[in-house]
Each structure stands twice: as structure tokens, then as C-alpha cells.
DSSP file (Angstrom, degrees, kcal/mol; ACC not computed):
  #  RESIDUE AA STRUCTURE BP1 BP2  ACC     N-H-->O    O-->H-N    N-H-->O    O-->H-N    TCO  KAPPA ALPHA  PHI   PSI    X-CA   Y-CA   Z-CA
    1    1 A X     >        0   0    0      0, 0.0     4,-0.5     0, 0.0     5,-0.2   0.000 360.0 360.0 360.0 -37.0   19.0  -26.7  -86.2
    2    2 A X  H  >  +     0   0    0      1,-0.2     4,-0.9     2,-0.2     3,-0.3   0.789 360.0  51.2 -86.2 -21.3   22.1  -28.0  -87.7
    3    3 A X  H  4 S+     0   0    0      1,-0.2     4,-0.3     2,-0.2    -1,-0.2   0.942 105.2  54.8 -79.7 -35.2   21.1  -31.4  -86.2
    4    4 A X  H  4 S+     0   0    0      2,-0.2     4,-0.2     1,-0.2    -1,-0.2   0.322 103.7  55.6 -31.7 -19.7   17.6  -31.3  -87.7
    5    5 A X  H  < S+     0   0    0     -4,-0.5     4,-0.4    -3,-0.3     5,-0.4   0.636 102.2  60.0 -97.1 -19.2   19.1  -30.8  -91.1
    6    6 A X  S  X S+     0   0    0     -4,-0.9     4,-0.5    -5,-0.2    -2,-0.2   0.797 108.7  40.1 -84.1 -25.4   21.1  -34.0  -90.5
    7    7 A X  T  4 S+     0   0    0     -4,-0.3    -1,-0.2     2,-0.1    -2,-0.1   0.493 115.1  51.2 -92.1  -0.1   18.0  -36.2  -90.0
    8    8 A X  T  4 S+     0   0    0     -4,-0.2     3,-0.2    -5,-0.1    -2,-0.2   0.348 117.6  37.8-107.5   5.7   16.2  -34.6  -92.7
    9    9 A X  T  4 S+     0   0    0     -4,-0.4     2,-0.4     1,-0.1    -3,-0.1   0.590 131.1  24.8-121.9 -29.8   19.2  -35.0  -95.3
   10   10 A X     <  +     0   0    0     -4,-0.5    -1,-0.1    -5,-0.4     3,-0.1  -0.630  67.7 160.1-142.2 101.4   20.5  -38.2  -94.4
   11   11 A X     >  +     0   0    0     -2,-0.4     4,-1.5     1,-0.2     6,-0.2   0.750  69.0  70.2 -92.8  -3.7   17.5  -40.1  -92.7
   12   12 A X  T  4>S+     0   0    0      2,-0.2     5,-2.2     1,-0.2    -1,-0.2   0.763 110.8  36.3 -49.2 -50.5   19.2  -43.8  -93.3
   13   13 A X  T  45S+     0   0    0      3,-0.2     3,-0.3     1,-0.2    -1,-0.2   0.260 108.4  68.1-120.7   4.2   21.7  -42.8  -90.6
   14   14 A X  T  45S+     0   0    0     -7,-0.1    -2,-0.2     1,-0.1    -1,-0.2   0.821 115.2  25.3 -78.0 -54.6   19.1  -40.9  -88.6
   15   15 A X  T  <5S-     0   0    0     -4,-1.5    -2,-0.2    -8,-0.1    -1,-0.1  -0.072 122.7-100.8-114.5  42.7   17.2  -44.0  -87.5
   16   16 A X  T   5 +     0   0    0     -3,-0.3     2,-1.0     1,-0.2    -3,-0.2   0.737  55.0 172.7  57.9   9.7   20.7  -46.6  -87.9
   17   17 A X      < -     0   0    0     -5,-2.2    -1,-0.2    -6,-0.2    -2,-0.1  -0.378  20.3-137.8 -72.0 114.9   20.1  -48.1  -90.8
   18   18 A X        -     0   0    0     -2,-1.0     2,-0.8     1,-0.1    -1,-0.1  -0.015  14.7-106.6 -90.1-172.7   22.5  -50.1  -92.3
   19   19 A X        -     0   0    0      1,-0.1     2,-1.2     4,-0.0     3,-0.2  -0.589  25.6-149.3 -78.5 105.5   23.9  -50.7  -95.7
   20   20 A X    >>  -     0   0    0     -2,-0.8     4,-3.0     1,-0.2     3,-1.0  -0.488  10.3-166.9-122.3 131.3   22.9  -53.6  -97.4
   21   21 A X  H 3> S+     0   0    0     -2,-1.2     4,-3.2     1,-0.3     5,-0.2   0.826  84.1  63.0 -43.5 -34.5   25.4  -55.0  -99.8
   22   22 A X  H 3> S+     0   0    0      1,-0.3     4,-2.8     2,-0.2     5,-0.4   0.955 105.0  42.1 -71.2 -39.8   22.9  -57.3 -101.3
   23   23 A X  H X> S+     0   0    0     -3,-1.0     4,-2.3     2,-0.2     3,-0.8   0.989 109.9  54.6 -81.3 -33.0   20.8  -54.9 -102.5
   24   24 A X  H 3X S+     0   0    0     -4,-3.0     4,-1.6     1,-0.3    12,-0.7   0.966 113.7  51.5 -49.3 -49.3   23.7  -52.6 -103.8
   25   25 A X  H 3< S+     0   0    0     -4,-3.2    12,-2.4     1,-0.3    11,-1.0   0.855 115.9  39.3 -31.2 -50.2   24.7  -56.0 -105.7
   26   26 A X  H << S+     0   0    0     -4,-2.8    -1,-0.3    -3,-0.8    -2,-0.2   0.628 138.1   1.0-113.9  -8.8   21.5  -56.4 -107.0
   27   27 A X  H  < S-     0   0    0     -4,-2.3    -1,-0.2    -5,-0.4    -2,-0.2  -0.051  91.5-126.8-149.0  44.9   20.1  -53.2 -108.1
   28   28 A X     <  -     0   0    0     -4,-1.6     2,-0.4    -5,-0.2     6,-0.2   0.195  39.5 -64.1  37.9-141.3   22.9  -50.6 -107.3
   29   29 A X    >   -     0   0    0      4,-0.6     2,-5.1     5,-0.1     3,-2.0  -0.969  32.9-104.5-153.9 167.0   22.4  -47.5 -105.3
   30   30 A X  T 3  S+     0   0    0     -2,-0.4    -2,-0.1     1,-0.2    -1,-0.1   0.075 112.9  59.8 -66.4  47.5   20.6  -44.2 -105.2
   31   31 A X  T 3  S-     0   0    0     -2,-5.1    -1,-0.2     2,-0.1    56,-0.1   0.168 126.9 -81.7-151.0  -3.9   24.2  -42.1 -106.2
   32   32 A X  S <  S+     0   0    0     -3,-2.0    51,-0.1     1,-0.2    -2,-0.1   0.008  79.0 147.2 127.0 -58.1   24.7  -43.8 -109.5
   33   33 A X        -     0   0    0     50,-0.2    -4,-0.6    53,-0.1    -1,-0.2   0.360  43.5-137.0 -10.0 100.4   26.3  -47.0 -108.6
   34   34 A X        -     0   0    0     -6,-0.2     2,-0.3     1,-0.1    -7,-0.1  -0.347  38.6 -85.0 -63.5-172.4   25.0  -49.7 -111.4
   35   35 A X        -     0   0    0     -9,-0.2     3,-0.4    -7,-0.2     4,-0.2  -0.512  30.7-141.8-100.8 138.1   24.1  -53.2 -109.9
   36   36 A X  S >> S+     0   0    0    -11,-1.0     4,-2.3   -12,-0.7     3,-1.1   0.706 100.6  65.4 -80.9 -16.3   27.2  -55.3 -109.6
   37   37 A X  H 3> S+     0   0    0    -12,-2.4     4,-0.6     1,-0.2     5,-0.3   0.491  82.4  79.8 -84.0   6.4   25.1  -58.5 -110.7
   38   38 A X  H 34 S+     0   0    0     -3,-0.4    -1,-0.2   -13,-0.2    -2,-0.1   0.900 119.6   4.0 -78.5 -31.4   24.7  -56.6 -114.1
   39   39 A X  H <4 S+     0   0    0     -3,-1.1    13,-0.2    -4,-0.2    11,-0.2   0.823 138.2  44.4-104.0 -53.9   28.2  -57.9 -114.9
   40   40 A X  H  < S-     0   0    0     -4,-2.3    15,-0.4     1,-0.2     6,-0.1  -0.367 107.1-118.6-123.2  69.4   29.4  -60.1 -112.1
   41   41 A X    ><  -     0   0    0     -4,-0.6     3,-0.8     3,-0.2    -1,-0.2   0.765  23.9 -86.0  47.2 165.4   26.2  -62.0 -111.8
   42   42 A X  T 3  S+     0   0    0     -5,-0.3    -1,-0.2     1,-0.3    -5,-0.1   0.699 130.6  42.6 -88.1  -6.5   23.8  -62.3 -108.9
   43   43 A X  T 3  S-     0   0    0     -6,-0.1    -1,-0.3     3,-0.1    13,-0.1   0.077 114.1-119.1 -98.6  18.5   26.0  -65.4 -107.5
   44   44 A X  S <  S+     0   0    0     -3,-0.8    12,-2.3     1,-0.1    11,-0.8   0.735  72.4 140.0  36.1  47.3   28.9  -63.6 -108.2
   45   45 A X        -     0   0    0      1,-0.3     9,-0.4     9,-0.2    -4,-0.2   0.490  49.9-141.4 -57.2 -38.0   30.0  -66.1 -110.3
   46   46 A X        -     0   0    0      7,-0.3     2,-0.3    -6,-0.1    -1,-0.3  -0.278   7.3-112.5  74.7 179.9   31.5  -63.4 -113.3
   47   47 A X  B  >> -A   52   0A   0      5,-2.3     4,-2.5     1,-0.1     5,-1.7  -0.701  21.4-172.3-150.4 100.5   31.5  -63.3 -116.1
   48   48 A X  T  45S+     0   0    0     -2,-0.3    -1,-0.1     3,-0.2     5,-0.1   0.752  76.2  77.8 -95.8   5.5   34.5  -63.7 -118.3
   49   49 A X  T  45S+     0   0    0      1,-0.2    -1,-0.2    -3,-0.1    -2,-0.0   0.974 114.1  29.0 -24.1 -64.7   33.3  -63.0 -121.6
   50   50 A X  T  45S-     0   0    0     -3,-0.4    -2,-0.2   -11,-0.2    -1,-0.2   0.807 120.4 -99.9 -80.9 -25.2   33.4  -59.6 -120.5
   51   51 A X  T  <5 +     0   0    0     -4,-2.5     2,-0.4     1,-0.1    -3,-0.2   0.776  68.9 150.0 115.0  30.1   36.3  -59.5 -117.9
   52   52 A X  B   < -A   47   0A   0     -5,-1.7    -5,-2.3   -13,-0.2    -1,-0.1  -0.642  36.9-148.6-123.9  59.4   33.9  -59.7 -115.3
   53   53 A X        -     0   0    0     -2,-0.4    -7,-0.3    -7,-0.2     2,-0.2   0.273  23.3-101.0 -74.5 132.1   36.0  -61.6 -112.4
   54   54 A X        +     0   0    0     -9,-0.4    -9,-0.2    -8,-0.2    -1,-0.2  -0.438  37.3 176.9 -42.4 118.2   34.3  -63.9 -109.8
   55   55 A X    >   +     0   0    0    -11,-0.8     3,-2.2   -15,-0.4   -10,-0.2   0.627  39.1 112.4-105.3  -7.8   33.8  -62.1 -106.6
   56   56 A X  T 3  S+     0   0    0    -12,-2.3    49,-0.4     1,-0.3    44,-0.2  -0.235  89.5   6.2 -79.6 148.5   31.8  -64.9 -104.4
   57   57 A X  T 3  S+     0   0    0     42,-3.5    -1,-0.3     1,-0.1    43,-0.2   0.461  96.6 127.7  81.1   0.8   33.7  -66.4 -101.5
   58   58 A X  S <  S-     0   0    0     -3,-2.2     2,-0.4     1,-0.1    -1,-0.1  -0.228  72.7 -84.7 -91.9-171.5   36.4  -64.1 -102.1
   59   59 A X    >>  -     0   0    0      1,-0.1     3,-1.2    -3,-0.1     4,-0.6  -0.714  24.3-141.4 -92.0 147.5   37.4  -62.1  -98.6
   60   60 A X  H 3> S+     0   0    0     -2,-0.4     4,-2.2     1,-0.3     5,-0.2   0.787  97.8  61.4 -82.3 -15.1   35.6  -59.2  -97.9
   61   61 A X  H 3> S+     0   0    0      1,-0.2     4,-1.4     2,-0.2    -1,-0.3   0.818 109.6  46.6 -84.1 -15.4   38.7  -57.2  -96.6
   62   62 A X  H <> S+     0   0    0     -3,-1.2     4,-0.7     2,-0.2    -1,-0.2   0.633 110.6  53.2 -74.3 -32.1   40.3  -57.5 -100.1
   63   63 A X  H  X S+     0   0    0     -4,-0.6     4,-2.2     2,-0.2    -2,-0.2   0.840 106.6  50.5 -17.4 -85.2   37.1  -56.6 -101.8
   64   64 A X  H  X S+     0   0    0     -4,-2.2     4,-3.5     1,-0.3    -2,-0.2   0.875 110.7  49.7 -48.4 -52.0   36.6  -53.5  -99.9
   65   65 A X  H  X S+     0   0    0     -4,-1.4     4,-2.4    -5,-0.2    -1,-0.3   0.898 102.7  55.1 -82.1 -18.7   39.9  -52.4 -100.6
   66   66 A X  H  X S+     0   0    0     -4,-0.7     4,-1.6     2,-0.2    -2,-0.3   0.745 108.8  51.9 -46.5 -28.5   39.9  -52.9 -104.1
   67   67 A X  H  X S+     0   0    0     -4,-2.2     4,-5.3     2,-0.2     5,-0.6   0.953 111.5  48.6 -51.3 -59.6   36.8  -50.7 -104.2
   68   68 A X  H  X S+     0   0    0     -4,-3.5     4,-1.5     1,-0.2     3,-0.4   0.942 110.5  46.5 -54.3 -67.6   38.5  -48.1 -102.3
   69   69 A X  H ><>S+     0   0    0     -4,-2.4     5,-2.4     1,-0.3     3,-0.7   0.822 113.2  53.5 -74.8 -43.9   41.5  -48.1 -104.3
   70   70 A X  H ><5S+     0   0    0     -4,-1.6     3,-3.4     2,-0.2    -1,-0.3   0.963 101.6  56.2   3.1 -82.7   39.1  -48.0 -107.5
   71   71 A X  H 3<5S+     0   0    0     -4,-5.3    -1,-0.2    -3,-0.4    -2,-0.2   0.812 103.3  60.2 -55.5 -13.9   37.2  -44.9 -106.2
   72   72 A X  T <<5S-     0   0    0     -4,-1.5    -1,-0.3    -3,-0.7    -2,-0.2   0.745 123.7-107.2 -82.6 -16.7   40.8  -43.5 -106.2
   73   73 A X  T < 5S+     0   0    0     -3,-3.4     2,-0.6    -4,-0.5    -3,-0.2   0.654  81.2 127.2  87.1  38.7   41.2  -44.1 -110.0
   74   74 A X      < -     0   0    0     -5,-2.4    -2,-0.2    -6,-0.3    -1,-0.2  -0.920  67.4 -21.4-136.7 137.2   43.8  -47.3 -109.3
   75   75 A X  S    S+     0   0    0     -2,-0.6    -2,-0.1     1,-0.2     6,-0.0  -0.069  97.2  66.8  76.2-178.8   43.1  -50.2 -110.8
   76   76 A X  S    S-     0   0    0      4,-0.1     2,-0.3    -3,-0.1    -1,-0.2  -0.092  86.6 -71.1  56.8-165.7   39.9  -51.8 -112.2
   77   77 A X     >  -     0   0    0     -3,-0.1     4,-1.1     1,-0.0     5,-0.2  -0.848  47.2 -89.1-120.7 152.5   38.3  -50.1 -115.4
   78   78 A X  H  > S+     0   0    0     -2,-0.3     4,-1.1     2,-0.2     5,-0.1   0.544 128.5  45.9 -34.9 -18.6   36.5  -47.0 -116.1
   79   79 A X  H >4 S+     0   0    0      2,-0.2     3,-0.9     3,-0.1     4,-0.3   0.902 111.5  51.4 -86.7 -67.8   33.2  -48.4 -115.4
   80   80 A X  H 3> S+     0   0    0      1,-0.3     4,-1.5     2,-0.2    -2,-0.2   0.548 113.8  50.6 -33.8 -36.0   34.6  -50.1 -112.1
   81   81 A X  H 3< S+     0   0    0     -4,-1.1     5,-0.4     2,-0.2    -1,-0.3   0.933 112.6  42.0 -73.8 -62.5   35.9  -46.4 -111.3
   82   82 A X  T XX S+     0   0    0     -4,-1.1     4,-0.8    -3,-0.9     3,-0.8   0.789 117.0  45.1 -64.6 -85.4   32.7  -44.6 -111.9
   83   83 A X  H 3> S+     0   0    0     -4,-0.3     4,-0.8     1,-0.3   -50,-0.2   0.644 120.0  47.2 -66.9 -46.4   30.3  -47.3 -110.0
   84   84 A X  H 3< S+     0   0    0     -4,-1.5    -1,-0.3    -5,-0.3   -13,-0.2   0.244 107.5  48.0 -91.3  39.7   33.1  -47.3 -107.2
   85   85 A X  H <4 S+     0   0    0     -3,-0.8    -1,-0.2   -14,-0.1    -2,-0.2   0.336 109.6  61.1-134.9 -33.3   33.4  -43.5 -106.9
   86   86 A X  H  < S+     0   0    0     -4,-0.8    -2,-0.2    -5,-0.4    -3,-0.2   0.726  86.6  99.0 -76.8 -25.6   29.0  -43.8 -106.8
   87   87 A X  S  < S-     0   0    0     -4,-0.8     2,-0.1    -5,-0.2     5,-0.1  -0.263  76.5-136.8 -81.1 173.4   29.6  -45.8 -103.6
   88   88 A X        -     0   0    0      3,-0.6   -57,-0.0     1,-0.1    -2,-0.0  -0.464  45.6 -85.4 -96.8-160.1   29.2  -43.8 -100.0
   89   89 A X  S    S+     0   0    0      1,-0.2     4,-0.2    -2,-0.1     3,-0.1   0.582 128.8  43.1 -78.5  -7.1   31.9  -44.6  -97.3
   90   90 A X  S >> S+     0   0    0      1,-0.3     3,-1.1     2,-0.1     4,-1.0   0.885  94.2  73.7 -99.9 -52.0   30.1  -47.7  -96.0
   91   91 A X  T 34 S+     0   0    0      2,-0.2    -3,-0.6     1,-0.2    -1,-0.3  -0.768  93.8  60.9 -47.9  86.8   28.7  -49.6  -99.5
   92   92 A X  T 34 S+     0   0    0     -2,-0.9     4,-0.4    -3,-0.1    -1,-0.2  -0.463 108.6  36.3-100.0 -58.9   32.3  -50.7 -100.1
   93   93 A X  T <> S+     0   0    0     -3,-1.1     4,-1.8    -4,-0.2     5,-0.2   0.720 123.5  48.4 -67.1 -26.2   32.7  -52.7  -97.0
   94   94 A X  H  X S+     0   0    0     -4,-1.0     4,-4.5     2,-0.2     5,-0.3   0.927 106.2  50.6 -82.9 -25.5   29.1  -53.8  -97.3
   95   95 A X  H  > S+     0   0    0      2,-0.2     4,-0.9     1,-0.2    -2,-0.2   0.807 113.2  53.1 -71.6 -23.9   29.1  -54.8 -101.0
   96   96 A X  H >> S+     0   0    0     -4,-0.4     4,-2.1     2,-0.2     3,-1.1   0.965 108.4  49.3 -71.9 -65.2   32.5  -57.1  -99.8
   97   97 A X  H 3X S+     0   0    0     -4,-1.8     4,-1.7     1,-0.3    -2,-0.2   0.846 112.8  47.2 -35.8 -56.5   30.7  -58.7  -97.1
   98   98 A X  H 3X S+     0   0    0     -4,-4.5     4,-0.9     1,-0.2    -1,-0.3   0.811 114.2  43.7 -37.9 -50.6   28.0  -59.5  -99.5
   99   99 A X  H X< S+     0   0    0     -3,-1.1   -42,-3.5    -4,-0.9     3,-0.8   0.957 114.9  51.5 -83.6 -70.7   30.1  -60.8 -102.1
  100  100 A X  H 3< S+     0   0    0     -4,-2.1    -2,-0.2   -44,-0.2    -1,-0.2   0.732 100.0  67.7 -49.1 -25.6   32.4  -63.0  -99.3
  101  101 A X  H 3< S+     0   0    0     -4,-1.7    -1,-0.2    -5,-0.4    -2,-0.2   0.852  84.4  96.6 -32.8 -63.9   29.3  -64.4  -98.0
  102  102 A X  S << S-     0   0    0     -4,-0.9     3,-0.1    -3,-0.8   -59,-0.0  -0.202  88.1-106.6 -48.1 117.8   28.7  -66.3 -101.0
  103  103 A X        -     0   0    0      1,-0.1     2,-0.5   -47,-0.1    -1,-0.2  -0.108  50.7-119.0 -57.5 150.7   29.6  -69.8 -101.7
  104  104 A X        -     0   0    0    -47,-0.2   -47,-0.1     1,-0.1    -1,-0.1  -0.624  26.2-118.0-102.1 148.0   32.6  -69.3 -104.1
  105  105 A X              0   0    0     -2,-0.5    -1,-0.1   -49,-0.4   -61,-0.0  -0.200 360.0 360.0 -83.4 174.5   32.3  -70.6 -107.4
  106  106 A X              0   0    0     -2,-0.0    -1,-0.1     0, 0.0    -2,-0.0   0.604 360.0 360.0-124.5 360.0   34.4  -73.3 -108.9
């Protein structure tokens, strides 16, 4: 039974599905998480009117932990906190990949 409640409550991980950072980038994620492209663009360019730092090309293992340590309430800003507190334990590492992928802007 208990295993049956595990494919009917998380069916993404039932049938292997993985995470993908581009769409958390580009339209956030079913937990709250805004779209990262809302601020720091869909090339991940930024935006520094707002403060919005270029993420493309950066390395994803640097990424990721700056999410994690975010969802801990260090560093970033209060939005940055909430959107990275909205990710699950995988969309951190995917949303870096995504982001490192990316030709880095100049």
C-alpha cells in the first residue's frame, strides 16, 4: 500500500522522470518557484537594472550551491529565498545545469 501511495503522490519519480532546469527557468515550478527568466532573462543574460546577475555559462556546481545555501536563508534576497525554498531537492542542481549550459554572456 505504502508503495502505491508513492506512485500516486509523486508520479514524476514513479515513472523516472527527470527535472528539467529549462523549464523551471522558463516558467517556474508547480511549488511556487517563479520563472528565473522573469528576472535573469531567458539567456541568462541578467539584468542589472534590477540586480539581477548573469547566470549563463557560469558553473553549475556553484549555482546549485548558491541555491542551496539560499533555501537556507544565506545569501541572495528575499525573493531569491522564497523561489529557492519553492525548489524540490533536484531543481537546484537542474536549474545550474541549465543555466551553465548556456553560452555566457559578455
Amino acid at each position: 500500500m505504502r508503495a502505491l501511495c508513492t506512485l500516486i503522490l509523486v508520479p514524476g519519480l514513479a515513472w523516472g522522470q527527470t527535472v528539467s532546469g529549462r523549464d523551471i527557468v522558463m516558467h517556474g515550478n508547480n511549488n511556487g518557484a517563479l520563472p528565473c527568466a522573469a528576472c535573469h532573462q531567458a539567456d541568462g543574460a541578467g539584468n542589472s537594472a534590477i540586480g539581477a546577475p548573469a547566470l549563463a555559462g557560469l558553473p553549475a556546481a556553484g549555482l546549485a550551491q548558491d541555491l542551496n545555501q539560499m533555501a537556507q536563508g544565506e545569501g541572495g534576497n528575499e525573493i531569491m529565498q522564497s523561489i529557492a525554498t519553492s525548489l524540490s531537492p533536484a531543481e537546484p542542481q537542474a536549474v545550474a545545469d541549465y543555466f551553465a549550459s548556456l553560452p555566457r554572456k559578455k
